[in-house]
N, C-alpha and C positions, 0 to 999 in steps of 0.2 A: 055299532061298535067297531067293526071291522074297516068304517068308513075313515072314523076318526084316528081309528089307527094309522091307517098309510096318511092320514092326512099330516098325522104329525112326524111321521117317518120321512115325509117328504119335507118338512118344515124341518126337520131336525137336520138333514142331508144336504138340506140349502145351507143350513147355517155353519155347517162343518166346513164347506166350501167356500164361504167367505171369510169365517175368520180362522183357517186353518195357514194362509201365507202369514199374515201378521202372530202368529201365535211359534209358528216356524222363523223366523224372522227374530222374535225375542230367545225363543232359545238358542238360537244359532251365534246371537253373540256371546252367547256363555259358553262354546263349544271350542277347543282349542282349534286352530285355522284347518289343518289337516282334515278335521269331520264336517267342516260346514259345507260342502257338497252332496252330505248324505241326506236321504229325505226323510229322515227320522227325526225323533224330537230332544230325546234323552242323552246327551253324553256321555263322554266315557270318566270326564272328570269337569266340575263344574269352574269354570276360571274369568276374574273381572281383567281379565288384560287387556281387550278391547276397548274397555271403555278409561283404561289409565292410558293408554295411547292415543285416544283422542281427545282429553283432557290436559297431556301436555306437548301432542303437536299443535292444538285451535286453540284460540283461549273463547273455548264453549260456553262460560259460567258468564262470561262477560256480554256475550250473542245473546244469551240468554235471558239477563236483566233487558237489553236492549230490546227484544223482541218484544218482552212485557210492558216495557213501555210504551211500546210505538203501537201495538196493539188494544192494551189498556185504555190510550186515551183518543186510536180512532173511533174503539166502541164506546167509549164515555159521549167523545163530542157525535157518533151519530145516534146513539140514543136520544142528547139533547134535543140536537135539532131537526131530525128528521121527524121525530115526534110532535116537534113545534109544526112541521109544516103540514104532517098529517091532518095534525087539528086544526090549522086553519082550510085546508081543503073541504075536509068533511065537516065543520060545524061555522064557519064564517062564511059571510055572502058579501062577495065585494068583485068588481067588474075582471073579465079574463080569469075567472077561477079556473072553468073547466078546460078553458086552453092551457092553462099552466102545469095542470094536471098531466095533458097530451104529452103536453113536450117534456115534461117528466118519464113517460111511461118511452117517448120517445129516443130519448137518451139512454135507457135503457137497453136500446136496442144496434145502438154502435158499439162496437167492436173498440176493446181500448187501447190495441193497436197505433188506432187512426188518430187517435190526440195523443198516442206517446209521445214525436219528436214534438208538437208544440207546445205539450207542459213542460217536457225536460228543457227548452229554448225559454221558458218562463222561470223555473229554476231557476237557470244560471244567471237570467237577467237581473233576479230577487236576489243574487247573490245564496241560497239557500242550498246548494250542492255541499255532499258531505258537512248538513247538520240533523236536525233531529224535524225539522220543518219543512222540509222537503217529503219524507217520510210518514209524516203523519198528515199535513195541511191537505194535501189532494183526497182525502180521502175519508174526511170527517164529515160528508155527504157522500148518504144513499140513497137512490134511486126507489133500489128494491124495500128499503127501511120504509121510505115515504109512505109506498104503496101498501105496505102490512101497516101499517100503522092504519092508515085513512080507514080501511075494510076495517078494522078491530073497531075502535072510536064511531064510526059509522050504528056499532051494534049498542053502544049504551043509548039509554034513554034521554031521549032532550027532555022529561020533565026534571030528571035528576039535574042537567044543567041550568035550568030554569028556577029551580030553587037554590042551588049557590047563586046564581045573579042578584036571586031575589037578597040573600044575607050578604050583597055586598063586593063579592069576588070579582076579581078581573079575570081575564082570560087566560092570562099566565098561572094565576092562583087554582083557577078550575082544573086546568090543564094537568099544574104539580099537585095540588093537592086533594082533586077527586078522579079526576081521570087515569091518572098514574097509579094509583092504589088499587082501581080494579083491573090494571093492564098487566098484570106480571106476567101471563102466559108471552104476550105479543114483544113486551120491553126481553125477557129472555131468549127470545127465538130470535129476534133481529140480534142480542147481543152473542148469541151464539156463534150466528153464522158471520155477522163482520169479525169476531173474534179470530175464526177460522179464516174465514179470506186474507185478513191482516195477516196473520201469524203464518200463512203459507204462501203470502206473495215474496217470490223469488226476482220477476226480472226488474220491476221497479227500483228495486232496491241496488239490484247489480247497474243500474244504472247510474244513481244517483248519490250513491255512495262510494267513496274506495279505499277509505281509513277503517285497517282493522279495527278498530274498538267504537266504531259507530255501527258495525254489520250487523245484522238481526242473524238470528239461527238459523234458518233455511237458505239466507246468501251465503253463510260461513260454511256449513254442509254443503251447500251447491259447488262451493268452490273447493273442497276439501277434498267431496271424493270425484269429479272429474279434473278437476285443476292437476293430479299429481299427489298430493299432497299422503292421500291415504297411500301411495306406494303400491298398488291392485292389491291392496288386503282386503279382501270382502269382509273381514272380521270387523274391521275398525269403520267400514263403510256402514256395514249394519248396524253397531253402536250407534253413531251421529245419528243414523236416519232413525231410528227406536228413541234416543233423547228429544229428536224434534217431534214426533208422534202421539209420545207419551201425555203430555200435556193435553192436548186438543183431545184425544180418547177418553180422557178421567173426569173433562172438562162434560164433553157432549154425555157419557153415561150417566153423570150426575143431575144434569137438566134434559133427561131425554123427556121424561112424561112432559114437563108444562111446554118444550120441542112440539112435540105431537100434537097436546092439545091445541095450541095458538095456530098451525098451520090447518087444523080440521076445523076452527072458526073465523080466524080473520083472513084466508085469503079466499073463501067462498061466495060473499056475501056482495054485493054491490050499491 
């Protein structure tokens, strides 16, 4: 008894510690400016001024749609097709499978640094800087999607594939309409975390865009509070950053279990 006790003492002390910045963080933009250096939680008076200050210095609401766009339809198109390619890795046989596999996993493994200047130099040549395809096109292929997909698909049984063949299905059909229906842990967790990677990538965007009302939220906030713009108000700074947050927090707490589950079975398995 005594075991489980510190055990959970200690589990409960972690968890003060991680989410005690993000929790200080939120009340602090309700804090009038003068208290947000205190490390306390509760103000002396609750106030939304922060966040009306940075609603009509950004036009945030606008970042906002934008963002859900550009992230909407990276995780649409890498659910589609990353999942396509999964299933053909793990359940078609046709020549250079498992090289193609390699140099997948190998890809994964440069730094996207080193092709920044020559897709931004493909941008421009497509003519697609400051539009919605520059932003979304690079990025509608995942790697890491590929690879959690093939492990998951890997675990169903080929006689259940064996009998849609047998009623007729093509492999597109098997794919959407048997294979998908037992995948929701794996289709969630890939859309999870491109959702997240989409919705937090900052220098892509500072690159390829530079028309206010194309900017996603985290380029508008990037530029907001070091550009100047917030004026050193850590009030208004903590706002933007709390509005870009919030989302992706409500988003992952909402799908943490089938999170959990699909990373404890499809990326173990070979």
């Amino acid at each position: 008894m005594a075991k489980k006790a510190a055990l959970y003492a200690v589990l409960l002390a972690g968890t003060v510690v991680f989410i005690y910045p993000f929790v200080w963080m939120v009340f602090a933009t309700l804090k009038p400016e003068m208290e947000i250096p205190t490390f306390g939680l509760w103000p002396s008076r609750f106030t939304l001024q922060h966040y009306e200050q940075v609603f009509a210095k950004i036009p945030i609401g606008r970042a906002f749609v934008n963002s859900i766009v550009v992230a909407g339809a990276i995780t649409a198109s890498v659910l589609l097709f990353s999942s396509m390619v999964g299933y053909a890795l793990s359940r078609l046989r046709f020549p250079g499978k498992n090289l193609m596999f390699m140099l997948i996993l190998f890809t994964m493994m440069i730094p996207f640094q080193l092709t920044l200047i020559p897709l931004y130099v493909l941008m421009v040549k497509l003519h697609w800087t400051d539009t919605y395809l520059a932003l979304i096109v690079p990025g509608m292929m995942s790697g890491f999607g590929i690879l959690l997909f093939r492990q998951f698909f890997q675990t169903i049984p080929q006689a259940l594939l064996d009998a849609a063949r047998v009623d007729g299905l093509s492999d597109l059909q098997i794919l959407f309409r048997v294979i998908w229906p037992l995948s929701r842990p794996v289709l969630i967790t890939v859309g999870i975390l491109t959702f997240m990677n989409s919705w937090n990538e900052v220098l892509w965007p500072l690159i390829v865009v530079r028309k206010s009302e194309l900017m996603t939220m985290p380029q508008i906030v990037t530029i907001f509070a070091v550009g100047g713009m917030a004026e050193a108000q850590l009030g208004i700074k903590l706002a933007a950053a709390t509005l870009l947050a919030v989302p992706i927090v409500l988003a992952y707490s909402f799908f943490q279990r089938y999170f959990i589950e699909s990373m404890a079975t499809s990326g173990l398995k070979g």
